[in-house]
C-alpha positions as CSV (number, residue, x, y, z in Angstrom):
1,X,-12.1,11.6,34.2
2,X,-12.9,9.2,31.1
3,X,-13.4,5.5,31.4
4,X,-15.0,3.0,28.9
5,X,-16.0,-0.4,29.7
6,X,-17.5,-2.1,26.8
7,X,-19.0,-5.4,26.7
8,X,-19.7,-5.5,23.3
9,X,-20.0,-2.8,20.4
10,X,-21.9,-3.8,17.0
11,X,-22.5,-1.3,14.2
12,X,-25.8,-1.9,12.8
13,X,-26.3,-5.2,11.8
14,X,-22.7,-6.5,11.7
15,X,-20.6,-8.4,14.1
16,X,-19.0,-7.0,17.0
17,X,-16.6,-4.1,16.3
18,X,-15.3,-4.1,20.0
19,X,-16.0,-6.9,22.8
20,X,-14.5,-6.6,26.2
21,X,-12.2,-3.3,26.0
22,X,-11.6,-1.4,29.0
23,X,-10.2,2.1,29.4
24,X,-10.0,4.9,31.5
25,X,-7.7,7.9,31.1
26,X,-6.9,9.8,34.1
27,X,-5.8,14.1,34.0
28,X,-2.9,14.6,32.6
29,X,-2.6,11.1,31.1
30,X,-1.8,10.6,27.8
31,X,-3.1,7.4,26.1
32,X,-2.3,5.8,22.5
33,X,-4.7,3.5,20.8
34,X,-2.6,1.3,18.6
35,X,-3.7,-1.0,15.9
36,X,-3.3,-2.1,12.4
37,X,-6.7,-1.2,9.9
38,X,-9.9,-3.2,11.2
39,X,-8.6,-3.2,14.9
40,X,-11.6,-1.4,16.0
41,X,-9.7,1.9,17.5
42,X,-11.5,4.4,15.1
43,X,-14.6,2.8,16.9
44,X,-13.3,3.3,20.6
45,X,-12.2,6.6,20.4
46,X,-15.5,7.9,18.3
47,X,-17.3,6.0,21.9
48,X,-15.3,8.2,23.5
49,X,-16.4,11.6,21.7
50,X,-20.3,10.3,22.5
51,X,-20.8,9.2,19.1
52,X,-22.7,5.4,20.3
53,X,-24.4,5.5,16.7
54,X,-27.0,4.5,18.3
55,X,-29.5,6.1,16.3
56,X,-27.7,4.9,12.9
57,X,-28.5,0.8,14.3
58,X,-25.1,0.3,16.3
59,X,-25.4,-1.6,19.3
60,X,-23.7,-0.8,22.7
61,X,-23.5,-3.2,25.5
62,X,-21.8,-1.5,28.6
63,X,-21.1,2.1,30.4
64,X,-19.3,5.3,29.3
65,X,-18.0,7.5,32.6
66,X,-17.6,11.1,32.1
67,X,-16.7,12.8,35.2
68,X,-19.5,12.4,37.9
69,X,-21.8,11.3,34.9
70,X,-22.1,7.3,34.3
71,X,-24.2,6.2,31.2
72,X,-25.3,2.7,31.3
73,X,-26.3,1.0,27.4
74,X,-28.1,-2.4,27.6
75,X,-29.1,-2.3,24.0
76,X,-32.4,-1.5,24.4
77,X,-34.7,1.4,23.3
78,X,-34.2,3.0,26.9
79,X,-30.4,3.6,26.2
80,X,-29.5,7.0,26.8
81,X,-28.8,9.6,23.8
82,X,-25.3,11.6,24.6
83,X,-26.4,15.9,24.3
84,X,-23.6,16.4,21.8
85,X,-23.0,19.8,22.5
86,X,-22.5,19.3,26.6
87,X,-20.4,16.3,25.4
88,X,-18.0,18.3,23.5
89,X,-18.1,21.2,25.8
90,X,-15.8,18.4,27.7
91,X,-14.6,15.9,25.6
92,X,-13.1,17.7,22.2
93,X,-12.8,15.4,19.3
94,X,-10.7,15.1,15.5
95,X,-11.4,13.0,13.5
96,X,-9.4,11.2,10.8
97,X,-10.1,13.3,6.9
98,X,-9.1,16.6,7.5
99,X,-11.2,18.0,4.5
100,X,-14.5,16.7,6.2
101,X,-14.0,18.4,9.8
102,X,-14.3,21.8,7.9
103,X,-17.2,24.3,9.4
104,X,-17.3,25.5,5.4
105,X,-19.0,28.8,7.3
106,X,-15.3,30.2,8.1
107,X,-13.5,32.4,5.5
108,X,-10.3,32.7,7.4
109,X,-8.3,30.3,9.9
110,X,-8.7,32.3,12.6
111,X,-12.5,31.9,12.3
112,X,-12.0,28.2,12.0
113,X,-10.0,27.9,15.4
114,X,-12.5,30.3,17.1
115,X,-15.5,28.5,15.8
116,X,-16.8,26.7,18.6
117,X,-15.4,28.7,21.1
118,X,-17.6,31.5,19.4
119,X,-20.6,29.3,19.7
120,X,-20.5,28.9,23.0
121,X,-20.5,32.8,23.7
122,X,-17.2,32.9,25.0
123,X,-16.6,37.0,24.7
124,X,-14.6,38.6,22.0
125,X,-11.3,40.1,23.5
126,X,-10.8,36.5,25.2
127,X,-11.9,34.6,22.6
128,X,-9.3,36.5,20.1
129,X,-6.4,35.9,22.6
130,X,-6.4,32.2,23.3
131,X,-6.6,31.9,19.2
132,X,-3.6,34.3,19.2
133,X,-1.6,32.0,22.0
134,X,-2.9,28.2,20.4
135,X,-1.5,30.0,16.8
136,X,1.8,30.6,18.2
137,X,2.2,27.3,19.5
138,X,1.0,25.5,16.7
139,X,2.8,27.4,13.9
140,X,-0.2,29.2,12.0
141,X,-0.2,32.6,12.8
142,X,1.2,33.7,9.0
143,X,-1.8,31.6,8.4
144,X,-4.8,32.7,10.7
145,X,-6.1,35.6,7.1
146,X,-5.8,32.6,5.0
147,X,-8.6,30.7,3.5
148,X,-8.8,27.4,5.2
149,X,-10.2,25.9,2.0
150,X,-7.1,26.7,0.1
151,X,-4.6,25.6,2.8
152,X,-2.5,22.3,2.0
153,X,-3.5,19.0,4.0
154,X,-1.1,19.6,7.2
155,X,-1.8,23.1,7.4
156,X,-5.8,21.8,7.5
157,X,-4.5,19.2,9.8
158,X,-2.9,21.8,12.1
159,X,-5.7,24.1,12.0
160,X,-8.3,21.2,13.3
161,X,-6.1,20.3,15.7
162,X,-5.6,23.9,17.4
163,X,-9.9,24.3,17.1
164,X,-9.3,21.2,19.7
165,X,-6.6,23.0,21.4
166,X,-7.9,25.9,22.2
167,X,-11.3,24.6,23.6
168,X,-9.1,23.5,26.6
169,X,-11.2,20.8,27.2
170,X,-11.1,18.3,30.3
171,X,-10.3,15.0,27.6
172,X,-8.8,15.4,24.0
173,X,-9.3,12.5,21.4
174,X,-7.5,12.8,18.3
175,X,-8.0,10.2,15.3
176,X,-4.2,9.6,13.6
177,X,-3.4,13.5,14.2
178,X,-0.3,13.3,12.4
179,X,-1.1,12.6,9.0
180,X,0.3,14.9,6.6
181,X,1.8,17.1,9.2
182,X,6.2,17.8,8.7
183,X,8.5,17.2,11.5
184,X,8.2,20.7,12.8
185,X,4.4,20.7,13.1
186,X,4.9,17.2,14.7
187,X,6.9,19.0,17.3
188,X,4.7,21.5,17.9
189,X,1.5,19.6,18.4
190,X,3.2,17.4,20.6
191,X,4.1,20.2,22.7
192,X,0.7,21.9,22.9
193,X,-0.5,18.8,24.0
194,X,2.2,18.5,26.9
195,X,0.5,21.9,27.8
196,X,-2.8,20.6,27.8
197,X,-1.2,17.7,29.9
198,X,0.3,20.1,32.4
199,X,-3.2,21.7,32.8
200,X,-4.9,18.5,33.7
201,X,-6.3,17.4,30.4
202,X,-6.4,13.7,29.2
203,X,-4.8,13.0,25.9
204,X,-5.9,9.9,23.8
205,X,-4.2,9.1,20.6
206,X,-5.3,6.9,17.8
207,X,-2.3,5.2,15.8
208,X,-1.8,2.4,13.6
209,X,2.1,2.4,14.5
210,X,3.4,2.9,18.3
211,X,4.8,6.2,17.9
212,X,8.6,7.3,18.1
213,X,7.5,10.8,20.2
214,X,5.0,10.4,22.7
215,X,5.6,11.3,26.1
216,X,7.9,8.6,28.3
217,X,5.0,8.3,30.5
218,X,2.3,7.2,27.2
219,X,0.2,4.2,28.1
220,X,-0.9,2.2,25.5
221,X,-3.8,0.4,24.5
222,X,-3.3,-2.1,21.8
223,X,-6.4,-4.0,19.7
224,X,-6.8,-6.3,16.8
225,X,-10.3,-8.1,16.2
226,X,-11.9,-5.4,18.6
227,X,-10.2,-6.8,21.6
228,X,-7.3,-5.5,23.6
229,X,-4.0,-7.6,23.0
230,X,-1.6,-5.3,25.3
231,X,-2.4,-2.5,27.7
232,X,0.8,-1.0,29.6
233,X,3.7,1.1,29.3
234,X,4.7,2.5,25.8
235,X,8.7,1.2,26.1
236,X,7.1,-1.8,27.2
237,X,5.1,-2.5,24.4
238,X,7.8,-1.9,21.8
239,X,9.2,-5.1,22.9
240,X,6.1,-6.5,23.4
241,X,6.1,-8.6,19.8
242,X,2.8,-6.7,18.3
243,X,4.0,-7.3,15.0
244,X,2.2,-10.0,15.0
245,X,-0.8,-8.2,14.8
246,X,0.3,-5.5,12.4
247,X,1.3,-2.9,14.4
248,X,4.7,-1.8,13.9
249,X,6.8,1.3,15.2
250,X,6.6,4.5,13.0
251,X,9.8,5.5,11.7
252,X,10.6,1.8,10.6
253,X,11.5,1.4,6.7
254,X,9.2,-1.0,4.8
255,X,11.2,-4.8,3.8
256,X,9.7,-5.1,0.6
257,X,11.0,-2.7,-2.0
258,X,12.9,-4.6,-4.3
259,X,14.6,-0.8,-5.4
260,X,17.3,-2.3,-6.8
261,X,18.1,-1.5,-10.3
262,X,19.3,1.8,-11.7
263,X,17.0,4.1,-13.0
264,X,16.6,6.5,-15.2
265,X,17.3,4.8,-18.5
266,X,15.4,6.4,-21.5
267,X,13.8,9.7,-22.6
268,X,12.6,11.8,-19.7
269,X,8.9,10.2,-19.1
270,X,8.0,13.6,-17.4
271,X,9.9,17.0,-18.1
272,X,9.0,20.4,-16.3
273,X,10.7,23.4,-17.2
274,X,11.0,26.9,-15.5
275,X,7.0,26.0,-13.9
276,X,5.7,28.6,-12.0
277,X,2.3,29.0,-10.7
278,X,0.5,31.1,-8.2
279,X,-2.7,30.7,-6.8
280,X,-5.1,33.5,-6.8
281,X,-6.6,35.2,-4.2
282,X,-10.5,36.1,-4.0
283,X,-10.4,38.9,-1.7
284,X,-7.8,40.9,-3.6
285,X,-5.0,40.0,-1.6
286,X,-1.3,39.6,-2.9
287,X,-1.1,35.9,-4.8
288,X,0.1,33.5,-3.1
289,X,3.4,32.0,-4.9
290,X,3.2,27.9,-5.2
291,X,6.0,27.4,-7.5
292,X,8.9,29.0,-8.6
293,X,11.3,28.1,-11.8
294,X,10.8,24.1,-10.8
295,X,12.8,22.1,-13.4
296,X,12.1,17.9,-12.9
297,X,13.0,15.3,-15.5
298,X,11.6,12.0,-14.1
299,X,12.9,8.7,-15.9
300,X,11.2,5.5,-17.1
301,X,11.8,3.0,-14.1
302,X,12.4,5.9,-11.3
303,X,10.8,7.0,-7.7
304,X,10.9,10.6,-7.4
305,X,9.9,12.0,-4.0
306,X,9.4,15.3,-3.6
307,X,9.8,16.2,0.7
308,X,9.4,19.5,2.8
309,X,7.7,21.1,5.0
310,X,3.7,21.5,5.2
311,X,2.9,24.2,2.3
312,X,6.3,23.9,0.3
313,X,4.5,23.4,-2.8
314,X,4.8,19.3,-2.6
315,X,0.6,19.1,-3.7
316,X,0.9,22.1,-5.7
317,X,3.6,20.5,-8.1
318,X,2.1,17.4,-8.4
319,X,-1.4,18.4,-9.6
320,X,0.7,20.4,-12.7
321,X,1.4,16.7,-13.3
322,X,-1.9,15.6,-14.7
323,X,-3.3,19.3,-15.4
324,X,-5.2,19.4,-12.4
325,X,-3.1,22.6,-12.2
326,X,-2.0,24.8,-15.1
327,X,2.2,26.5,-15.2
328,X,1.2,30.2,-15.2
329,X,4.8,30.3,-16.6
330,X,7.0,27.1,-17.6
331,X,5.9,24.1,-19.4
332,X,4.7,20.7,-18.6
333,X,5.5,17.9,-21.0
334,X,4.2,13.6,-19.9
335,X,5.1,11.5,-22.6
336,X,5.8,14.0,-25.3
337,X,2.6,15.8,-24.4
338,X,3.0,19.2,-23.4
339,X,0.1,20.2,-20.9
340,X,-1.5,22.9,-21.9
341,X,-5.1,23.5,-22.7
342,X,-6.5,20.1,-22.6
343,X,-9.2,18.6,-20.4
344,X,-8.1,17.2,-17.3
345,X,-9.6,13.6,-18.2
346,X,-7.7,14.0,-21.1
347,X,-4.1,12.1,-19.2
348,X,-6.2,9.9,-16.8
349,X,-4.6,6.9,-19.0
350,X,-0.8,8.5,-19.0
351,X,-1.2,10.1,-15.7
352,X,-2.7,8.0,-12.4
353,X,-3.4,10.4,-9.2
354,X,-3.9,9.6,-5.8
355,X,-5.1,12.7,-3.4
356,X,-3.7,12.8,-0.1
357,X,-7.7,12.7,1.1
358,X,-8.4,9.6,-1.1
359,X,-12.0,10.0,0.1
360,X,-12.7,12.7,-2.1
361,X,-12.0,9.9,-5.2
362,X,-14.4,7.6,-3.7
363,X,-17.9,7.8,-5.7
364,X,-19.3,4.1,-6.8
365,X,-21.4,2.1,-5.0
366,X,-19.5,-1.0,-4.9
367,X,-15.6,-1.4,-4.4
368,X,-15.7,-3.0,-8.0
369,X,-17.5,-0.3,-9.9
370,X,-15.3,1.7,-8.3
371,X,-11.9,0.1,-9.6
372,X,-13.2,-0.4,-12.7
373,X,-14.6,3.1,-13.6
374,X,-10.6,4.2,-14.7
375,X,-10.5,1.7,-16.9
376,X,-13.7,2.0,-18.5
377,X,-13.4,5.9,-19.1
378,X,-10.4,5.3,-20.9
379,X,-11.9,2.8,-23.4
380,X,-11.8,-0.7,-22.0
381,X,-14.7,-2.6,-22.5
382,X,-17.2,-3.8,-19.9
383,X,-15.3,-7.1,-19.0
384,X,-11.7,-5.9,-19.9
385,X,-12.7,-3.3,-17.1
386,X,-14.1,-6.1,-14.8
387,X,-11.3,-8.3,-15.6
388,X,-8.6,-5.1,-14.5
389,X,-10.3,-4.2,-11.5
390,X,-10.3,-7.5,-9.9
391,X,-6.6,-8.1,-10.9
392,X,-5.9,-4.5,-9.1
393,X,-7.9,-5.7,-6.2
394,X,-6.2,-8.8,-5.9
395,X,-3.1,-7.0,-5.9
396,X,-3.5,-4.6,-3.4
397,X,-5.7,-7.9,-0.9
398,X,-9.3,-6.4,-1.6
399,X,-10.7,-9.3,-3.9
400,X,-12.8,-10.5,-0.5
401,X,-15.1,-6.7,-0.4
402,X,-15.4,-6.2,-4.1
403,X,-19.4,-6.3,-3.4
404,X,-18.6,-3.9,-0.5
405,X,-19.5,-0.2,-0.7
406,X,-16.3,1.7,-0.2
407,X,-17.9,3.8,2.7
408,X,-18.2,0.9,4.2
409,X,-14.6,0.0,4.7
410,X,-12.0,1.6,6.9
411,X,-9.6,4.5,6.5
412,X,-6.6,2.1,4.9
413,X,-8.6,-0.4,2.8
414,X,-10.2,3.0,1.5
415,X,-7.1,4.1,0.4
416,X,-6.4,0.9,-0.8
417,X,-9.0,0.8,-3.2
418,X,-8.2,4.6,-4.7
419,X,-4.8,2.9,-5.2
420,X,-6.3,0.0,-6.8
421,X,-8.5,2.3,-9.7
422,X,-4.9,3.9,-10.3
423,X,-3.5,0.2,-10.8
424,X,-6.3,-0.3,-12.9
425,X,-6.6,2.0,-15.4
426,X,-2.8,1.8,-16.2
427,X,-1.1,4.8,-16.4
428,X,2.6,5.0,-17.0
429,X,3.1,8.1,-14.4
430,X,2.0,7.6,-10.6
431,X,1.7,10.3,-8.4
432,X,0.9,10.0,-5.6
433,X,0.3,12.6,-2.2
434,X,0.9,10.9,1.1
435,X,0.5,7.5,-0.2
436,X,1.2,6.1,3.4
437,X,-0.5,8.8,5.5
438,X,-2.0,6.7,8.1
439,X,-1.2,3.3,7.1
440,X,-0.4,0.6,9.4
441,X,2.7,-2.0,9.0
442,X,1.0,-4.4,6.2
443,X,-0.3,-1.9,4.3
444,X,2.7,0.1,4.4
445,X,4.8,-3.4,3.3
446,X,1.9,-3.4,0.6
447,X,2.6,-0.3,-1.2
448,X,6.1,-0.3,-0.7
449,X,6.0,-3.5,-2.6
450,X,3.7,-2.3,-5.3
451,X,5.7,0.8,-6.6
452,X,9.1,-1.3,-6.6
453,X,6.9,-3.2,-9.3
454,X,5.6,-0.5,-11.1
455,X,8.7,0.7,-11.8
456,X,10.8,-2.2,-12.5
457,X,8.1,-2.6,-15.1
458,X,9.5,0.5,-16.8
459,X,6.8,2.9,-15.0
460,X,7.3,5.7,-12.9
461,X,6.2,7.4,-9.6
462,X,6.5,11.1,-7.6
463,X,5.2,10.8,-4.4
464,X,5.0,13.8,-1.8
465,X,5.7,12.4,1.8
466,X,6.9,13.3,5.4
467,X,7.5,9.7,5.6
468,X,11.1,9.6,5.7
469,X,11.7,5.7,6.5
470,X,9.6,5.3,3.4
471,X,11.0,7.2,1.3
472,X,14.6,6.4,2.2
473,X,13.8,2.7,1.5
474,X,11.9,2.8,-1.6
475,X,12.7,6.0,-3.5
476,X,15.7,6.2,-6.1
477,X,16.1,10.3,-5.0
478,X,14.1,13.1,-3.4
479,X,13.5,16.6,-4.3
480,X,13.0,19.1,-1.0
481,X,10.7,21.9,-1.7
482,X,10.7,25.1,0.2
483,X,8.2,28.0,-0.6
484,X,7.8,26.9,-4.0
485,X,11.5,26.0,-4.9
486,X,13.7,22.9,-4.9
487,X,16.3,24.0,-2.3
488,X,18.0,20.5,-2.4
489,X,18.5,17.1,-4.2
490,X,19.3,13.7,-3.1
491,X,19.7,10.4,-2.3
């Protein structure tokens, strides 16, 4: 159906992001790329959506197969350009960063999921039913009026997925699909794409961890350094000793916590009482509730998760937490401050904040501009800045790309460096939204490691997650949020 042989892939002007990887997937196959950040499987499945990147300088020695059509690259000017569109009339593609993958010309969901059906002509009474049957499966019809800008990140993560889905397409390649997304949408994209399976479509899915729920009959395809180290079974290669290269198995708690002292000691760091907030609604319809009556104290010394499903109001309640978002009833008080009217920039030394799309934090032109710009808007000097932001490199094991622009770097040393201008500036609060979304094993171990020190250092840290292992291992208790309301506390 789909087969890649590739000799040797070079983006422009750097060294060789794949050499010798071979693939094929077959109908009805399902395929997992795993491999830890840098292990080139971002690259191979992009090559497999027909985006060579030719014309950005990249370099492609070797053949892409898509059905009765071989392409043949030789690096020369004579290499073929791919037709995007008949390419993804076949081959439908998500990418990792939810927020980027937007049309921006939908208002509502359902126009999101029909939008490339609808630019392919398909007619209006069919095009309105396979939306209707790919939002059943996938969980968003109470969402198909809703604004896709305003969704949280799994429900945007959802909704990209089911504009895949519903294309039915011969081959389906999807970037770390999971990310953000609670165990029930889990479930039910894994079981649309069983239906796709059934139907004769290829599934190929990018991981950085071999996953817990894919199919018994999942090959995988394992790289580091761009070349394959393991291509078989999926049972097989859980024993296969790819720890070694980073990848681990998802659902595995991170070893280097260090949570091991009780918390809680002191005045309340952060104290939210009765907080309610709705957001409003453009085109007159009823609010939408995101909080209701929250109460949180959160301790000196204490990791605070807050866990639920997609659209609970995780997000919502963390952005009250640096004023991003104002109570519309309730107060807010960080370190005797009550929130109310001041700018937003105002907390950015009490209050660090990582976004679940850290790309949308990203602005400098070097890594070290970048870390440094925290500490410099909240009064350090040139070299006190300098001096911070390499310390906060070294600490998260980016001191090597400080010269590097961030775009440059891949998905978790992107997110690394966000977390590194949070180190940086040196705020006593962290919160942080999906801080291990699409991580792999070292980087995992890496943050893991880092808020056990922040908060044996007297700091403290909410964290929204559908990383359970995580937060079972690191966290001191959880919160679980359910249409606005903590429904539960624990341990």
């Amino acid at each position: 159906m789909i087969s890649l042989e590739v000799e040797s892939f070079a983006h422009d002007g750097a060294a060789p992001a794949l050499t010798d990887v071979s693939l094929s997937v077959q109908p009805g196959e399902h395929v997992v790329l795993a491999g830890a950040s840098g292990s080139g499987k971002t690259t191979l499945v992009r090559l497999l959506a027909g985006l060579t990147g030719l014309d950005a300088g990249a370099t492609l020695l070797g053949s892409i197969t898509l059905g009765d059509q071989r392409l043949r690259f030789d690096g020369s000017p004579r290499d073929p350009r791919i037709d995007a569109a008949r390419w993804s009339a076949q081959v439908a593609y998500v990418a990792q960063g939810a927020w980027g993958q937007l049309s921006m010309m939908s208002s509502t969901v359902g126009e999101e999921v029909a939008f490339g059906l609808a630019n392919r002509g398909v007619p209006s009474a069919q095009l309105r039913l396979r939306v209707e049957e790919v939002a059943v499966a996938l969980g968003l019809t109470p969402l198909l009026q809703r604004d896709p800008r305003r969704l949280s990140g799994g429900q945007l993560q959802r909704t990209l997925i089911a504009a895949a889905v519903v294309q039915r397409p011969r081959v389906l390649v999807l970037d770390e699909p999971f990310q953000g997304l609670d165990d029930d949408a889990v479930r039910e994209v894994g079981a649309a794409l069983e239906v796709l399976r059934g139907d004769g479509t290829g599934v190929v899915v990018s991981a950085p961890m071999l996953p817990l729920d894919a199919p018994r009959s999942a090959r995988v395809l394992a790289l580091a350094g761009g070349r394959p180290v393991f291509d078989g079974p999926l049972a097989e290669a859980r024993s296969a000793g790819l720890d070694r290269y980073g990848i681990g198995t998802a659902g595995d708690p991170p070893t280097r916590t260090g949570v091991d002292r009780p918390a809680g000691a002191g005045p309340a760091l952060v104290e939210l009482r009765n907080v309610s907030f709705s957001y409003p609604d453009e085109r007159g319809a009823p609010r939408v509730a995101g909080l209701r009556g929250i109460d949180l104290d959160v301790h000196p010394g204490e990791i605070v998760a807050l866990r639920g499903p997609n659209g609970s109001g995780k997000s919502t309640l963390l952005q009250h937490l640096d004023g991003l978002l104002r109570a519309g009833a309730g107060s807010v008080t960080v370190e005797g401050t009550l929130i109310r009217r001041q700018p937003t920039g105002s907390f950015a030394g009490t209050v660090g904040y990582l976004f679940q799309d850290t790309d949308q934090q990203l602005f400098e032109r070097t890594v070290l501009r970048e870390v440094a710009y925290g500490p410099r808007v909240t009064g350090a000097g040139r070299a006190e800045a300098g001096r911070r932001a390499a310390a906060a490199l070294a600490e998260v094991g980016l001191r090597a790309v400080e010269e590097v622009h961030p775009y440059e770097l891949g998905f978790v040393q992107r997110r690394l460096v966000a977390l590194a201008s949070l180190i940086a500036t040196g705020p006593s609060l962290w919160v942080l939204d999906e801080p291990t979304a699409g991580l792999d094993a070292p980087a995992r171990e890496t943050v893991a490691a880092l808020l056990a020190a922040h908060a044996r250092a007297g700091g403290a840290v909410v964290l929204a997650t559908h990383d359970a292992a995580f937060a079972d291992a690191v966290v001191h208790r959880s919160l679980w949020l359910d249409d606005g309301r903590v429904v539960r506390e624990g341990h």
